[in-house]
C-alpha positions in Angstrom: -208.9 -37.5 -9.2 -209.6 -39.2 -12.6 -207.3 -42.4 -13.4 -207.5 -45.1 -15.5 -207.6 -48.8 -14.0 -207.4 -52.0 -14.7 -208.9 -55.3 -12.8 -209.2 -58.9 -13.7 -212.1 -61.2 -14.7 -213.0 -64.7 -13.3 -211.3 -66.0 -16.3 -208.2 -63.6 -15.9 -209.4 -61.0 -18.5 -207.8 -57.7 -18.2 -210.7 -55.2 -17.9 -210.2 -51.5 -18.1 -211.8 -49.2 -16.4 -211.9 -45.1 -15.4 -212.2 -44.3 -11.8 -213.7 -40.5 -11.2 -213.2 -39.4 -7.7 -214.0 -35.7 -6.9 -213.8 -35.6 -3.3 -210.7 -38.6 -3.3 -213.2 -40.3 -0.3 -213.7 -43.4 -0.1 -216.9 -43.0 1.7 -218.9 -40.9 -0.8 -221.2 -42.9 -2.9 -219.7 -44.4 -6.3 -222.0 -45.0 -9.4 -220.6 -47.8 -11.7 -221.7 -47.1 -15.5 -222.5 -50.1 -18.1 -222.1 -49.7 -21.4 -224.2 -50.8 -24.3 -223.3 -53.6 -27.1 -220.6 -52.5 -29.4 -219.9 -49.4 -27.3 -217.5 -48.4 -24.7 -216.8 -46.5 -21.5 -215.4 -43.4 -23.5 -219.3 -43.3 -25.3 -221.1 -39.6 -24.9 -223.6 -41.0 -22.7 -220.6 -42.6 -20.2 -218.8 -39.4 -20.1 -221.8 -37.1 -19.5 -222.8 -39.1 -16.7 -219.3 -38.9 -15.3 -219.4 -35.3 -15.9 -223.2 -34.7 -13.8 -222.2 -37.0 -10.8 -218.8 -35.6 -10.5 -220.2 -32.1 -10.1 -222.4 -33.4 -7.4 -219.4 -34.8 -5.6 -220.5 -38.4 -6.3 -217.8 -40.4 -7.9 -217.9 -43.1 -11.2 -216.6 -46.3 -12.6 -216.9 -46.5 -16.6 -215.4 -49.6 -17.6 -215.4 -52.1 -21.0 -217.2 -54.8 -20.8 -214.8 -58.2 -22.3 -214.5 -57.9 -25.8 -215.1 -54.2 -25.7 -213.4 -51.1 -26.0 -209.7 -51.1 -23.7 -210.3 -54.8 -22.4 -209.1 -58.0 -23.5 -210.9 -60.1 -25.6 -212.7 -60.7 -28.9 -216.1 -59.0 -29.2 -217.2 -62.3 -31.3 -216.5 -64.5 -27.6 -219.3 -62.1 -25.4 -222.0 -63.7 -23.5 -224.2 -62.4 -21.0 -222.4 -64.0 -18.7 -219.4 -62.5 -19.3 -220.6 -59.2 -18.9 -222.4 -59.9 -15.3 -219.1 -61.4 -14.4 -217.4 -58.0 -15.6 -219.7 -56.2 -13.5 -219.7 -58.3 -10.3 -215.4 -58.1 -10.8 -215.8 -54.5 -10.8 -217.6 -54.2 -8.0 -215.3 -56.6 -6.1 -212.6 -54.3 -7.0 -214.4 -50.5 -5.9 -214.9 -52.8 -2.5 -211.1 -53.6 -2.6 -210.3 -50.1 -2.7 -212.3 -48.9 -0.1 -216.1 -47.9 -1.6 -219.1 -49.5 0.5 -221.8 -47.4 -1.2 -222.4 -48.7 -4.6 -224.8 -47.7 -7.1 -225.7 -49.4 -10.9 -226.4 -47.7 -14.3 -226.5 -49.7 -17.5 -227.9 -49.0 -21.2 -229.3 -51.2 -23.3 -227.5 -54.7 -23.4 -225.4 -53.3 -20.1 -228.9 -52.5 -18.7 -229.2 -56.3 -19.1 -226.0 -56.8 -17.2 -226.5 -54.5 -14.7 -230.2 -55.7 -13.3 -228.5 -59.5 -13.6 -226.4 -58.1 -11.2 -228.7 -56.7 -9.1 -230.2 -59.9 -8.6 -226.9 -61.7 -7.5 -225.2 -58.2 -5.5 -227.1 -57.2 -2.3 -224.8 -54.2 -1.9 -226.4 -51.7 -4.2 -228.1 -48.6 -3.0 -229.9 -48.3 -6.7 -230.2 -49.4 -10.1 -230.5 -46.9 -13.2 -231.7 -48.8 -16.2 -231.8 -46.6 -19.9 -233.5 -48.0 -22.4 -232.5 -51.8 -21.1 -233.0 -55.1 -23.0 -234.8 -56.9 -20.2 -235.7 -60.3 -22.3 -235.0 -62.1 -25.6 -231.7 -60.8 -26.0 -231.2 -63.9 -28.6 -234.4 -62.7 -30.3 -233.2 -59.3 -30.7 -229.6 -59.9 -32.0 -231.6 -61.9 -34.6 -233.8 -59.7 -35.8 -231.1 -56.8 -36.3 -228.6 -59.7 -38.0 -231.4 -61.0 -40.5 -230.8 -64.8 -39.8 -232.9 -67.6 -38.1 -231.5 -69.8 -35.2 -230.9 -72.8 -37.4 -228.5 -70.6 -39.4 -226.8 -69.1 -36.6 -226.4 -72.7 -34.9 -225.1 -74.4 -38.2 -222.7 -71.5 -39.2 -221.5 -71.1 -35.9 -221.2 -67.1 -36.1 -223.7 -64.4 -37.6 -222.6 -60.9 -38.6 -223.6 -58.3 -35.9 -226.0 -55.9 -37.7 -224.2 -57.1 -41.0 -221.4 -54.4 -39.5 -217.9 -56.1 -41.4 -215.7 -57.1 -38.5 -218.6 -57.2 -36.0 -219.2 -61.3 -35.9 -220.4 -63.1 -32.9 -220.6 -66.6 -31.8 -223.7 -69.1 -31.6 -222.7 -69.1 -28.0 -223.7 -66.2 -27.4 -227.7 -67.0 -28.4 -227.2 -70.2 -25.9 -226.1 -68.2 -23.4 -228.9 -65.6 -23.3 -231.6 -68.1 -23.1 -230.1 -68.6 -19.0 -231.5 -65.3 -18.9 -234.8 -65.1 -20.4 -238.3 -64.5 -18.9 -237.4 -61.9 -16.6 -235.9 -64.6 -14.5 -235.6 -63.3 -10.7 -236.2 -59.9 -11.3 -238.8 -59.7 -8.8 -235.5 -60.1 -6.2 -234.1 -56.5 -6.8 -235.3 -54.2 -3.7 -233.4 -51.4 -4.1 -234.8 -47.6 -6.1 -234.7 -48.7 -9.1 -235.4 -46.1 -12.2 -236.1 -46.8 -15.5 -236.8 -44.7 -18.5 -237.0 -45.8 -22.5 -238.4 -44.4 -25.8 -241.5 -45.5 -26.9 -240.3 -45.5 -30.8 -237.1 -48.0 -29.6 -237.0 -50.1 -32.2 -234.1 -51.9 -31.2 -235.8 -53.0 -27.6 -239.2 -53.1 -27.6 -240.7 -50.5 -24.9 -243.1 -53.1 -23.9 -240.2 -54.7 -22.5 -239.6 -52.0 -19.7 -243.1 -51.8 -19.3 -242.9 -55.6 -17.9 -239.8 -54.9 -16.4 -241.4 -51.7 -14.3 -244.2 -53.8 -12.8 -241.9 -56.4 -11.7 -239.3 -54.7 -10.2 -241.0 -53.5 -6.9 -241.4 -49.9 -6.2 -239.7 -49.2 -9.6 -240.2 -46.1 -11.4 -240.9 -46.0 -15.4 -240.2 -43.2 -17.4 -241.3 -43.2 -21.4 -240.1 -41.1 -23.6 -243.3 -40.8 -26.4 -241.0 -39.5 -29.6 -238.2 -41.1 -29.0 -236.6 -44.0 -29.6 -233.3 -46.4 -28.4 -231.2 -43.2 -28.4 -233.6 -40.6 -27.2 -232.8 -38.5 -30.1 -236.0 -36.2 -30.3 -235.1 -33.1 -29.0 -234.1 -32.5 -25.6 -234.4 -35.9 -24.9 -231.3 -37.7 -24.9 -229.9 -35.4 -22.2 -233.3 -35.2 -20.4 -233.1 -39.2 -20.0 -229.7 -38.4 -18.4 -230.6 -35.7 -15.7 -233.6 -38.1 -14.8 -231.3 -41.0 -13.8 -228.6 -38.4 -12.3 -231.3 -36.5 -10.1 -232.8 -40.1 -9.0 -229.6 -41.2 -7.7 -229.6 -37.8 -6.3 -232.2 -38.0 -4.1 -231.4 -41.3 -3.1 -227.9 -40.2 -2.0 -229.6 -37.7 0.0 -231.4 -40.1 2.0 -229.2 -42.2 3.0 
């Protein structure tokens, strides 16, 4: 059963999501999937994932983050915080329906999200984290807009990777800072994998390395050609089938 869903935020947001249930049991593990900046939950990666779980029996979540994709919103308005709240709404909701066994996978600025949310959910059963920004989101956005934070603060609004339409607010920058410096990360006691390119250029590799060492028991996976979208060869889907087989085996010990 494959159905497309809808749920509110704390601020009374419409968020879309698709719910994927094989087996149409409540009691089978679910995996919720966070998307990247600017992407969606209809991206390759999102579908893929779907696709791999599904033929294990194991059901998904995709959903847009606020400002993204299906959900209300302007994309200039995201903040971290948003996104957390997004998440934590959608796992309130899977809970509403029925699902007790929960599992997290986010990429890039979702993989951001989704550890956030590890730290402030105690009902995960793992974390999946590709290629995630872990620290200095403000930083990062930054680089990739070409402006400084004095501009940014004093114009209000910086164009996103100088993509035409893609603007977003000095709120934004504030709001990440909450999040900086790997700030509770340590808390997260659940298998958690990670696995990132060593060529990322848009999150620095160094980051997950960090990240890996704080997270307890957390298993790192680099990827030496590759970089944020694990284009060299076989990679992209290689990054995939580890995350998939993780929660695999996980699933099969619980």
């Amino acid at each position: 059963m494959k159905e497309k869903v809808f749920f509110k935020s704390s601020k009374g947001n419409s968020i879309c999501g698709v719910l994927s249930n094989p087996s149409n049991k409540l009691l089978s593990p679910i995996i919720i999937l966070c998307h990247g900046f600017r992407s969606s939950k209809d991206s390759n990666s999102y579908k893929l994932f779907e696709e791999k779980f599904n033929a294990m029996g194991v059901s998904t979540f995709r959903f847009d983050f606020f400002g993204h994709g299906e959900s209300s919103g302007l994309f200039e308005d995201v903040t971290v915080s948003e996104a957390v709240d997004n998440t934590l709404k959608a796992i309130d909701f899977l809970k509403g329906l029925g699902y007790t066994k929960i599992g997290l996978i986010g990429s890039s600025f979702g993989g951001l999200t989704s550890i956030i949310t590890a730290t402030k959910c105690r009902d995960l059963f793992a974390l999946g984290l590709r290629c995630p920004v872990s620290d200095m989101l403000g930083k990062l956005i930054l680089e990739s807009a070409d402006e400084t934070i004095s501009s940014w603060k004093k114009k209000g609004v910086i164009e996103y990777k100088g993509d035409f339409g893609w603007k977003l607010n000095y709120s934004f920058y504030e709001d990440a800072k909450k999040y900086a410096g790997y700030k509770d990360f340590s808390q997260i006691n659940i298998p958690t994998i990670i696995v990132h390119g060593e060529k990322d250029l848009s999150v620095p590799v160094e980051q997950s390395k960090k990240l890996s060492k704080i997270i307890p028991g957390s298993k790192l996976v680099l990827f030496p050609f590759s970089g944020h979208g694990f284009e060299h060869h076989n990679d992209y889907e290689r990054a995939i089938n580890l995350i998939v087989d993780f929660f695999f085996g996980v699933i099969n010990r619980m």
